[in-house]
FISEBA-540157 format. One record per residue (C-alpha): residue number from 1; x, y, z; residue in one letter. Coordinates in steps of 0.001 Angstrom, whole numbers, plus 524288, in hexadecimal, padded with zeros to 5 digits. Each point is the difference from the previous one (the first is absolute). Layout:
NUM X Y Z a
...
***
This chain:
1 7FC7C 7D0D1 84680 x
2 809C0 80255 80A11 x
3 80B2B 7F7A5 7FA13 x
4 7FD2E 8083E 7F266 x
5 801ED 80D3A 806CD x
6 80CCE 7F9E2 80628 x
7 80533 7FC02 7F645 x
8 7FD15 80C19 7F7FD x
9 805EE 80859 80D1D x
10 80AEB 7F6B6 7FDFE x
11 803C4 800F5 7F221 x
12 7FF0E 80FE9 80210 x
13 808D3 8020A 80A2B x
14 80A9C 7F65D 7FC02 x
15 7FF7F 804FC 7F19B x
16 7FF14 7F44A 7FA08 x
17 80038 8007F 7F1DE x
18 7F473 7FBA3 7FA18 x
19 7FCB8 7F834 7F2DE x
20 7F139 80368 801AC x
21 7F8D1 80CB1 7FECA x
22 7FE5B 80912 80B62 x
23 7FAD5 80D07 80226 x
24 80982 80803 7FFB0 x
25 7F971 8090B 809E3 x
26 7FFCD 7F5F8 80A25 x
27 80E1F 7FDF6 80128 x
28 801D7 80D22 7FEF4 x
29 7F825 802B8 80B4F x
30 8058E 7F550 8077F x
31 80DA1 8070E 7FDFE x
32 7FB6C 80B86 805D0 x
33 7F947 7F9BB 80B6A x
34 80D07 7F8A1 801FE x
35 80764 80F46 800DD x
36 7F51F 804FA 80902 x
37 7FC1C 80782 7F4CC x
38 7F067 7FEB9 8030B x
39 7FCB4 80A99 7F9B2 x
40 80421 7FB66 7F2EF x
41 7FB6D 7F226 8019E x
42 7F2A4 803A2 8020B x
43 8008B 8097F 7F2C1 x
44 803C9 7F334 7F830 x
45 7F42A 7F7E4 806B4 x
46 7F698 80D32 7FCFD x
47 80457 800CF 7F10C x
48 7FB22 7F105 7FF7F x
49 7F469 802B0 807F0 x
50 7FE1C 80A01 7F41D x
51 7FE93 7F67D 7F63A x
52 7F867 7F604 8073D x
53 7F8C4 8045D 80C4D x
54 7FF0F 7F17B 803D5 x
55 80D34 7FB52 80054 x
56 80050 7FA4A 80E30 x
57 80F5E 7FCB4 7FCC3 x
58 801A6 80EAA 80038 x
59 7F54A 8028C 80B8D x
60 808DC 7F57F 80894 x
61 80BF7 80635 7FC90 x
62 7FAE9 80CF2 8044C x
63 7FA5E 7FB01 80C0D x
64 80DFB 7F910 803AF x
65 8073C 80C97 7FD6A x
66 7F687 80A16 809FC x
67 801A3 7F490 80B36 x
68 80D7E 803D9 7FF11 x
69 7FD43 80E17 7FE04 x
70 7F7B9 7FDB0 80E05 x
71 7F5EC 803DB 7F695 x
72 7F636 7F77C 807B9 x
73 7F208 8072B 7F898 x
74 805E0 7FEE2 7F319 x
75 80524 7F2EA 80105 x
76 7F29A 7FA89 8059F x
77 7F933 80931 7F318 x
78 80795 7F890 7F715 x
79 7FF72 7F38F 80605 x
80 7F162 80080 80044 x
81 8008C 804E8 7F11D x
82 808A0 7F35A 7FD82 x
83 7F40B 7F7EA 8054A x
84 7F58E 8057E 7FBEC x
85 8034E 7FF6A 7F1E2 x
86 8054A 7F14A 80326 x
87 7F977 7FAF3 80C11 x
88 8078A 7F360 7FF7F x
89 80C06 807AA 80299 x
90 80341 7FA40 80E03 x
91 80B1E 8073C 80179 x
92 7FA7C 80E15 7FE8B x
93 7F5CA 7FCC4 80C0C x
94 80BF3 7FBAC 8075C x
95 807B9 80CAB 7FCF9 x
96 7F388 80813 802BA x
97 8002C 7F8EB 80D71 x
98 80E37 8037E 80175 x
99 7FED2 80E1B 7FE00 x
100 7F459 80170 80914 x
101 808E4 7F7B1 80AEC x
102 80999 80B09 7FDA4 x
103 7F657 808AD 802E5 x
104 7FC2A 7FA04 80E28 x
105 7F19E 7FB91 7F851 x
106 80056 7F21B 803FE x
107 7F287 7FD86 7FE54 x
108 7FFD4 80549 7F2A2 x
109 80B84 7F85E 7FCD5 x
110 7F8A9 7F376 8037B x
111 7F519 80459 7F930 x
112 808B4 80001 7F368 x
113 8063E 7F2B8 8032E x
114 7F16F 7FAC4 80224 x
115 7FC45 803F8 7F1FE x
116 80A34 7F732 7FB6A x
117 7F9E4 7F271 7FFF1 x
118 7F2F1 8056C 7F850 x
119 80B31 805DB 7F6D5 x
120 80455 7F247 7FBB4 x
121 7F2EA 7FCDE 7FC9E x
122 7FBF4 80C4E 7F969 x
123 80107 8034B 7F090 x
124 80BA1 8039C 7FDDE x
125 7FA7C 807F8 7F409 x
126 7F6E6 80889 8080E x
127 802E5 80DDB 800BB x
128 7FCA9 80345 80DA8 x
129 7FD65 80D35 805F1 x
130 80486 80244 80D9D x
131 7F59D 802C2 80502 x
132 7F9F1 7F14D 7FBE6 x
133 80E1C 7F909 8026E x
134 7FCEE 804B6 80E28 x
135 7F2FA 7FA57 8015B x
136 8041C 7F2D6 7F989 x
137 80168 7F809 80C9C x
138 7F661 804B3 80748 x
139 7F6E7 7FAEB 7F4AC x
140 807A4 7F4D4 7FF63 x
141 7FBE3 7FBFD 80E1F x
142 7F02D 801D6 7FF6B x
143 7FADB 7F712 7F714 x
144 7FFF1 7F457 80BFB x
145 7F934 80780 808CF x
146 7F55B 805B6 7F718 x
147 7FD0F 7F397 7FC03 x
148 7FE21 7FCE8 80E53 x
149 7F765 80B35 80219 x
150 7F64C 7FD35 7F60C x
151 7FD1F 7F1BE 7FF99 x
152 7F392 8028B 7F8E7 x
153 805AE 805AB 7F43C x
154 80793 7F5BF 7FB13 x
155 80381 8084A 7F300 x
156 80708 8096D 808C1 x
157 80D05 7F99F 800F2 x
158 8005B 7FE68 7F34D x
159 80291 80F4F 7FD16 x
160 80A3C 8006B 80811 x
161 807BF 7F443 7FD2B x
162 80E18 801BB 7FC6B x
163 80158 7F577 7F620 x
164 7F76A 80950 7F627 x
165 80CFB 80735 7FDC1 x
166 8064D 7F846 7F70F x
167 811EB 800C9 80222 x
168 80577 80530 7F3AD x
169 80B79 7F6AF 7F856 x
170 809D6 80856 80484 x
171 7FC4E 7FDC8 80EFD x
172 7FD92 7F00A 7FBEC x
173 80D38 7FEE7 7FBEB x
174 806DE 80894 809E0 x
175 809CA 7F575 80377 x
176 804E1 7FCBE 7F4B2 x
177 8083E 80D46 7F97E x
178 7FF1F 7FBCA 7F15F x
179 7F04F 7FC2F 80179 x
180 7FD20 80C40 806EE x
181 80823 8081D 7F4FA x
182 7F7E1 7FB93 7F71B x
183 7F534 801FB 806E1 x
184 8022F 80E1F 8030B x
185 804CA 80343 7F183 x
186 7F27E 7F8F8 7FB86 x
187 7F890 80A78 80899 x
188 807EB 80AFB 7FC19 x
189 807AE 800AF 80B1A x
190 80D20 802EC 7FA1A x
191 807B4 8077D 80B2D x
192 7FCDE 7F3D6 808C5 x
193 80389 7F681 7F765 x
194 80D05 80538 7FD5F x
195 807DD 7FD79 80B62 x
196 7FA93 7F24C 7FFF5 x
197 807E0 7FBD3 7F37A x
198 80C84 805C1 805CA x
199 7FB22 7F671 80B8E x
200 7FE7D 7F3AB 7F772 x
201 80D2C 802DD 7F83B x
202 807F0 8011B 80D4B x
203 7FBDE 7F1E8 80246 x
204 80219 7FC11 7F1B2 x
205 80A6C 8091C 7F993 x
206 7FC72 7FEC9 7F115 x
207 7F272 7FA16 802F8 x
208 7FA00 80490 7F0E0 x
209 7F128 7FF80 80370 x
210 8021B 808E7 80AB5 x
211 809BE 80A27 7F6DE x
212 7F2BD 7FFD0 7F4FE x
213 7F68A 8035C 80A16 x
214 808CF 809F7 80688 x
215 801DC 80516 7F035 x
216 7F070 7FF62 7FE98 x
217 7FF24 8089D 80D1E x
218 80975 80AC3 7FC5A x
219 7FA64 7FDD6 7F288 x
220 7F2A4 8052A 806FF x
221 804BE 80ADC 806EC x
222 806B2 80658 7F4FE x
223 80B70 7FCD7 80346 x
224 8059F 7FBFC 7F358 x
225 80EC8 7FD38 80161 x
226 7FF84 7F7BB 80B5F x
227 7F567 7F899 7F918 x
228 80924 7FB24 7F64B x
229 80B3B 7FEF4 8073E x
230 7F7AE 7F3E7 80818 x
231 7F787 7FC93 7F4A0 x
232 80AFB 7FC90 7F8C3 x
233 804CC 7F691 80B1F x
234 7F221 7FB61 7FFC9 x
235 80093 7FA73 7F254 x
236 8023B 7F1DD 80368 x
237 7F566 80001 809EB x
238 7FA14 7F339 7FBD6 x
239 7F1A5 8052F 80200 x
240 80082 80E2A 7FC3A x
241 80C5D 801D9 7F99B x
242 7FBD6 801C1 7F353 x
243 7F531 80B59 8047A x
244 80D04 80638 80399 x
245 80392 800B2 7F1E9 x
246 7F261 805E5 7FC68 x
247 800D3 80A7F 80D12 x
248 80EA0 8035E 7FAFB x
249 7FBB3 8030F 7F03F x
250 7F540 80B76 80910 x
251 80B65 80458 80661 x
252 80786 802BE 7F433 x
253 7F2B3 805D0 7F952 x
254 800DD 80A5A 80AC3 x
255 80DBB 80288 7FE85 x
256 7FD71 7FEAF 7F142 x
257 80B03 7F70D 7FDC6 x
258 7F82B 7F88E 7F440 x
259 809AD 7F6C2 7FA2B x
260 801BE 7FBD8 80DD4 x
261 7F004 7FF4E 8034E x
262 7FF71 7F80C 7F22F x
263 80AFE 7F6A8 8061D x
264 7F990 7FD3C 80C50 x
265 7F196 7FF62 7F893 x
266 80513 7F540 7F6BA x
267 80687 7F8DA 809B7 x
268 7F183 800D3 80801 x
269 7F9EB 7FBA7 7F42D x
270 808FF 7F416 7FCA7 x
271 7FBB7 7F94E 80E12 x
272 7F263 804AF 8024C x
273 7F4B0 7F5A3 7FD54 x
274 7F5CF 805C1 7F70B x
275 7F769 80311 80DC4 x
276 80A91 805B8 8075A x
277 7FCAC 80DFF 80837 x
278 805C4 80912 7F7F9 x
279 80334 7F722 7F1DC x
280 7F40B 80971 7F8A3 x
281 805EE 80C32 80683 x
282 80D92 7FEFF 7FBF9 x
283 7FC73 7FA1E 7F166 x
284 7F816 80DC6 7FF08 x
285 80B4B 806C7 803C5 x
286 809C3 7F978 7F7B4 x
287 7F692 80175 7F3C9 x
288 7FFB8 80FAB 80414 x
289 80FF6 8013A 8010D x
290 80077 7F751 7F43C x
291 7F5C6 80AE9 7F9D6 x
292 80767 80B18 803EB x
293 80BD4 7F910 7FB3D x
294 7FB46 7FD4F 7F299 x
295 7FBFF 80EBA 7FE56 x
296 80C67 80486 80506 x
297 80788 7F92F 7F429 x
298 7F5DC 80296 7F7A2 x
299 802EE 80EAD 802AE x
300 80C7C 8017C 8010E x
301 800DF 7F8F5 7F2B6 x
302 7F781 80B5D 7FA70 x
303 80971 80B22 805AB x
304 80B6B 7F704 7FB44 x
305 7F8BA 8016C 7F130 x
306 7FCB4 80DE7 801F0 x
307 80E82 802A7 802F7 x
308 804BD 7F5EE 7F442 x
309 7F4FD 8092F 7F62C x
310 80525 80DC6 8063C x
311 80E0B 7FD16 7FDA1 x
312 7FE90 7FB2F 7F2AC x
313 7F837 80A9E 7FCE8 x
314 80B41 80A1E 80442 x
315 80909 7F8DA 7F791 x
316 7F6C7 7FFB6 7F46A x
317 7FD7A 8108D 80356 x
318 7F05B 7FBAB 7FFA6 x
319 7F96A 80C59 803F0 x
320 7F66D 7F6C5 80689 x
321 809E5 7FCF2 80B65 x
322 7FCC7 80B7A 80654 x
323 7F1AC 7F843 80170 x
324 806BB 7F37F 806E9 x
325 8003C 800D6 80DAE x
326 80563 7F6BE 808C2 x
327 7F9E3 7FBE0 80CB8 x
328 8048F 80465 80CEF x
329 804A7 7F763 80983 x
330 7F76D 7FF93 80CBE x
331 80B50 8074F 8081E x
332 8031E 80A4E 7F7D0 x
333 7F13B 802AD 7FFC8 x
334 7FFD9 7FDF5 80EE3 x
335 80CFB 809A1 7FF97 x
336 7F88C 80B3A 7F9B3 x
337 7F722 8047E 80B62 x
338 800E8 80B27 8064D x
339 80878 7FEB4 80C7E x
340 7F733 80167 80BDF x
341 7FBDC 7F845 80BC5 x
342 7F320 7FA3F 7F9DF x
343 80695 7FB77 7F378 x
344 80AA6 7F9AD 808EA x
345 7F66C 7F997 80697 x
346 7F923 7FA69 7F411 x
347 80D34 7FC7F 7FAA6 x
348 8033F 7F832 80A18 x
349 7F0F2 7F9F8 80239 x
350 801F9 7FABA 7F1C7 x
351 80D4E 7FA16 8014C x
352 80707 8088A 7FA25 x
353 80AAA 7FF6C 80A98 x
354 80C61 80707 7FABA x
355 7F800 80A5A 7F91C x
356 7F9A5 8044C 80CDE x
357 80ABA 7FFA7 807FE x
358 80911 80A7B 7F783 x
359 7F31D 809AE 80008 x
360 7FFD4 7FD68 80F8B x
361 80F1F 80522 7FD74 x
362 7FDE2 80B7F 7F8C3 x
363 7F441 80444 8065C x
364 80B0C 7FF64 80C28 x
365 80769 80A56 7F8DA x
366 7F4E3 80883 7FEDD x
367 7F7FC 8090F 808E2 x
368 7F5DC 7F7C1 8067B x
369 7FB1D 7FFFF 80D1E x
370 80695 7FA34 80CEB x
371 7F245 7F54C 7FFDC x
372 802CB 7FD1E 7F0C8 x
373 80E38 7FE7B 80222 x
374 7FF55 7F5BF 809B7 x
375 7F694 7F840 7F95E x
376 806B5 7FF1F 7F4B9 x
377 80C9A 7FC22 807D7 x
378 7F4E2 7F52F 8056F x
379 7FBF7 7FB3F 7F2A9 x
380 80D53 7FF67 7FD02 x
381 801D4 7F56B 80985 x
382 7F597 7FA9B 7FC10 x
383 80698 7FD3B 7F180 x
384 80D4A 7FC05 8041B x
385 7FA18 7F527 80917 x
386 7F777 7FA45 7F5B5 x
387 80B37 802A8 7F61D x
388 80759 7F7C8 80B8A x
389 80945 809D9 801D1 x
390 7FF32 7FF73 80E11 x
391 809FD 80826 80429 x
392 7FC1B 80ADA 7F810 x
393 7F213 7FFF7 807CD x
394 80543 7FFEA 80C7D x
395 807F6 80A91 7FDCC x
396 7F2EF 80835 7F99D x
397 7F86B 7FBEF 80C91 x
398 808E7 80351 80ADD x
399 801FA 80EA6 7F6DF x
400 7F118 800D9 8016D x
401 80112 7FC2F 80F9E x
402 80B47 8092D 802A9 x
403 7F9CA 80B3A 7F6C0 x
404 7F227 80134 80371 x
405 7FE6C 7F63E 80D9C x
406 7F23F 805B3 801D8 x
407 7F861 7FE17 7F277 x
408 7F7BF 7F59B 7FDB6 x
409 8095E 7FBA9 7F5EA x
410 80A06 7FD2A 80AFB x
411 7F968 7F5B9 80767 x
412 7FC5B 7F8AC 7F3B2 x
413 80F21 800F1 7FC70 x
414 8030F 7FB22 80D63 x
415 7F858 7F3B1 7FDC3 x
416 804B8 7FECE 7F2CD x
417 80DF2 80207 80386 x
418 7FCFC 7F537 80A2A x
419 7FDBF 7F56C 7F3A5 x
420 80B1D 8054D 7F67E x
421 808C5 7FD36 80A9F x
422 7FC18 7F34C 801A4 x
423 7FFF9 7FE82 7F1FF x
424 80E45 8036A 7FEBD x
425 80354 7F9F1 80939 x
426 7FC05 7F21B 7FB53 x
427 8006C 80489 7F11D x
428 80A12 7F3C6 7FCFE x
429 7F41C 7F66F 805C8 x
430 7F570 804B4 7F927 x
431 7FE2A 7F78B 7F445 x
432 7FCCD 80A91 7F5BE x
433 80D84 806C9 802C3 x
434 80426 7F283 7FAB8 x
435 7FC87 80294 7F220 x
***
């Protein structure tokens, strides 16, 4: 654990460039901690803290940042948080230790180093409340001499005996990085498992089984972009590589890129064996696109008649023209509603990107309130980065930062801003930019 966080430490403060996914938020942080800006590095750890209350990445970062703040309470708080939501975290018990040393508590110092060696043997799945974590050693300690005490009550030790607690994969295969990846992302451990694939591919630059099961991580936290950026480097992984293929046809589902999600489906298809995870799955989606497909032809062959009958009719001056009538398309239907927040909203909920954005425009140029305003600038954002027009987001979320720093809306364009930025920034490496 402590050559991952020093390498991670490392990589931030040099600036290396990095071909693997990182959270943005944690080198951003670690820029501000390198200014003395502590302040502002602890705001990027609490907007990930946000999303996940159990990211001990961000709890050690926190902790690390109040040491230097002489912070000693609030370094040992999130230390101890660190811990108890991973007790096989050695390091946070050390840093707890350090903070109370700081302090002039030696004997609570020692107390945390002493928890240390039941920590390697503990779960490292357990969620632990302080109050427990604390009373872990002394526990730890008894069962010899209660077994002592009552030598007539042989089923006594038994109750007490340590082995009972079965270690969880991730803690078996703590010394190996790519084992205990896997491990973690099996239990749903995602922010832990992270760093350890940056770990892996330090050692083995290009190493493809560890870029699919970073891809399947980021994949599971919803981080979409940076899953395909690594699950595409994980495609000639010789165990799992062709999951990749099935994992990259979901991510273009969500982004509803469906002649690329058919590409990466048939490609799936063409390699699974007929028992293979996800084989039924992505032969019932192909049949649906395939479906949806079929109708689409069918109907635009229908408005492509209707049109053919209308304008022969003109010429022939049949009254009964006037009875032909062609078919919208889906946007000018979608370009019909009246312009207001809600219908922007379900505009843009439905796809229909462009259409939503211009009534987020004109509802700019009317008189709405200062709340309305700003959310719209926020949705806004929201378009141009799924439109990939990064720069255009940024420059809608810092308006909503600079315009209205104390809504709600501005803290979720702070964290948003956070991820277009990234985004443009690396907008030549990410694969779909390739197209």
């Amino acid at each position: 654990m402590n050559k991952k966080l020093s390498f991670i430490a490392l990589a931030l403060l040099v600036g290396m460039s990095q071909t693997w996914a990182v959270d943005p938020r944690i080198e951003q942080g670690a820029r501000f901690e390198a200014k003395g800006q502590y302040d502002k590095a602890l705001g990027e750890y609490r907007a990930m803290l946000a999303e996940n209350k159990k990211n001990t990445e961000a709890y050690m970062a926190a902790g690390k940042v109040r040491m230097k703040m002489k912070d000693y309470k609030g370094a040992v708080a999130n230390f101890r948080l660190a811990y108890g939501y991973d007790p096989s975290l050695t390091e946070a018990y050390e840093g707890a230790a350090k903070a109370y040393e700081a302090m002039g508590q030696q004997a609570k110092a020692d107390a945390e180093r002493a928890k240390i060696k039941g920590a390697k043997a503990a779960p490292a799945a357990a969620s632990v409340p302080k109050a427990e974590a604390k009373a872990e050693p002394a526990k730890a300690a008894q069962p010899a001499p209660v077994a002592k005490a009552e030598p007539a009550k042989p089923a006594a030790p038994a109750k007490v005996e340590a082995p009972k607690v079965e270690p969880s994969p991730a803690t078996a295969a703590s010394e190996d990085p790519f084992e205990k990846g896997k491990a973690l992302l099996a239990e749903g451990r995602y922010a832990e498992a992270a760093p350890l694939w940056r770990a892996v591919l330090s050692k083995k630059p290009g190493d493809a089984g560890a870029y699919f099961y970073a891809g399947l991580t980021r994949y599971e936290m919803g981080e979409y972009d940076k899953a395909e950026f690594n699950l595409k480097k994980g495609l000639s992984y010789k165990e799992r590589g062709n999951d990749a293929n099935y994992y990259l046809a979901k991510i273009n589902q969500k982004s509803k890129h469906t002649d690329q999600e058919k590409k990466y489906l048939s490609a799936y298809l063409k390699k699974a064996a007929p028992d293979a995870k996800f084989r039924k799955a992505a032969e019932d989606r192909m049949a649906e696109i395939n479906a949806v497909a079929s109708a689409a032809a069918e109907e635009k062959a229908m408005q492509e008649a209707e049109a053919k009958a209308l304008k022969d009719a003109k010429k022939s001056g049949n009254d009964k023209a006037k009875s032909v009538e062609a078919v919208a398309p889906k946007e000018e239907v979608a370009s019909t509603a009246t312009n207001s927040i809600a219908n922007a909203n379900a505009l843009f909920a439905d796809g229909y990107n462009e259409a939503a954005l211009q009534m987020y425009k004109a509802l700019l140029e009317n008189e709405i309130t200062p709340d309305e305003r700003y959310f719209a600038m926020l949705q806004m954002g929201n378009i141009y980065r799924e439109m990939r027009d990064f720069h255009s987001a940024v420059t809608r979320y810092r308006e909503v930062l600079r315009g209205y720093p104390d809504s709600d809306w501005a803290a979720e364009a702070e964290r948003a801003l956070e991820d277009a930025v990234w985004l443009e920034k690396h907008a030549s490496e990410l694969p779909r930019n390739k197209r």
